[in-house]
C-alpha positions in Angstrom: 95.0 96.2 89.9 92.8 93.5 91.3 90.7 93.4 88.0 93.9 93.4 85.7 96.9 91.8 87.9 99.2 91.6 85.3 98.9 95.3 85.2 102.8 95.9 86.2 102.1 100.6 86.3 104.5 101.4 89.1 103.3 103.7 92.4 104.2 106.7 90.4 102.0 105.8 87.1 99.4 104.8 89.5 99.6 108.0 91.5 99.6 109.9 87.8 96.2 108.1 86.9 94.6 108.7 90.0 96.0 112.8 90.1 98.3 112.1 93.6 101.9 112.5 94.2 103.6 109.0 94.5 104.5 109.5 98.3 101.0 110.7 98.9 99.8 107.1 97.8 102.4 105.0 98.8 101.0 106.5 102.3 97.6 105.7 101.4 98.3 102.0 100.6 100.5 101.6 104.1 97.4 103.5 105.7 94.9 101.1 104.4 96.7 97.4 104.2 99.3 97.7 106.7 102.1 97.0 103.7 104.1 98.6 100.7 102.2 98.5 97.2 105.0 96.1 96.1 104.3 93.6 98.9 100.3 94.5 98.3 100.8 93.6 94.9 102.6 90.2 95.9 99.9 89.5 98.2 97.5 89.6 95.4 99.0 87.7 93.1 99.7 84.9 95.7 96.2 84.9 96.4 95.0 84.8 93.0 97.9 82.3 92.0 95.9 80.2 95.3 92.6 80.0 93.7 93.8 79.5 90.2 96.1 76.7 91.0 93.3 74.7 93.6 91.2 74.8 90.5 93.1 73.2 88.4 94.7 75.9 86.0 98.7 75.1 85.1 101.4 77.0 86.3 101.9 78.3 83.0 98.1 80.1 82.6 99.1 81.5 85.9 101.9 82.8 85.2 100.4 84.1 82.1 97.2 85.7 83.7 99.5 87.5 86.4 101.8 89.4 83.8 105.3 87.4 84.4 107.6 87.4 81.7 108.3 83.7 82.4 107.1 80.8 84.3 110.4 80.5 85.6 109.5 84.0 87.2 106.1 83.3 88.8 107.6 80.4 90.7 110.7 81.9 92.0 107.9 85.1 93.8 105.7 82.1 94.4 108.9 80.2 96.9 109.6 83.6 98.0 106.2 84.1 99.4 105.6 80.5 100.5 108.5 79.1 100.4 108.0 76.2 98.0 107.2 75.7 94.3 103.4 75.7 93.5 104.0 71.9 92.8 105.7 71.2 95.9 103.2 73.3 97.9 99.9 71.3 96.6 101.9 68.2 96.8 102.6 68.6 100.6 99.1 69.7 101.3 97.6 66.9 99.3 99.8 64.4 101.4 98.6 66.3 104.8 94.9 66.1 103.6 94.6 69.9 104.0 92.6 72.4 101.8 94.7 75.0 100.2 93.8 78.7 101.7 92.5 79.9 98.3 89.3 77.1 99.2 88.4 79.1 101.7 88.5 82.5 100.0 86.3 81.0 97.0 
C-alpha cells in the first residue's frame, strides 16, 4: 500500500493476497495503528498528499499519484481530513509563517 497508494484492493483482496480471513486483518491493522484500514489508508494518503504538495507538485499529480478518479475527489478527502482545500490549507500556513507537517516528515 505505502509503495503503490493508489492501490484501491479492499481488506478482503488484501487479506486474499496475504492468505488471512478479512476479520483476521482488519484486527491486525486495529492491533498495530490504533485505526481501521480505511482511516489507515486516509492517513497515508494525507501524508503523502503533505509532502507532495510542500514540494511543489499540483493538486492534480496528486490526485493522480493517489488513485482518485477526480481531482474533485482528492480535495473533498483532503477537507474531510483537514478541514480545508489543499490551497486554502498552504495558503493559511504561508500567511502564519508555519512549516507544513509533511517538512518535518521529509
Amino acid at each position: 500500500q505505502m509503495e503503490n497508494p493508489a492501490d484501491r484492493r479492499t481488506v478482503a483482496e488484501w487479506g486474499e493476497a496475504m492468505a488471512l480471513g478479512e476479520r483476521t486483518l482488519m484486527r491486525l491493522v486495529v492491533a498495530e495503528t490504533g485505526m481501521t484500514f480505511s482511516r489507515w489508508r486516509q492517513q497515508l494518503h494525507i501524508i503523502i498528499a503533505l509532502q507532495r504538495l510542500s514540494a511543489g507538485d499540483s493538486v492534480q499529480a496528486v490526485s493522480e499519484v493517489l488513485g482518485y478518479d477526480s481531482v474533485s475527489a482528492f480535495i473533498t478527502m483532503f477537507k474531510k481530513a483537514l478541514g480545508k482545500s489543499p490551497a486554502r490549507y498552504f495558503s493559511d500556513r504561508a500567511k502564519r509563517g508555519e512549516q507544513t507537517p509533511a517538512a518535518h516528515l521529509s
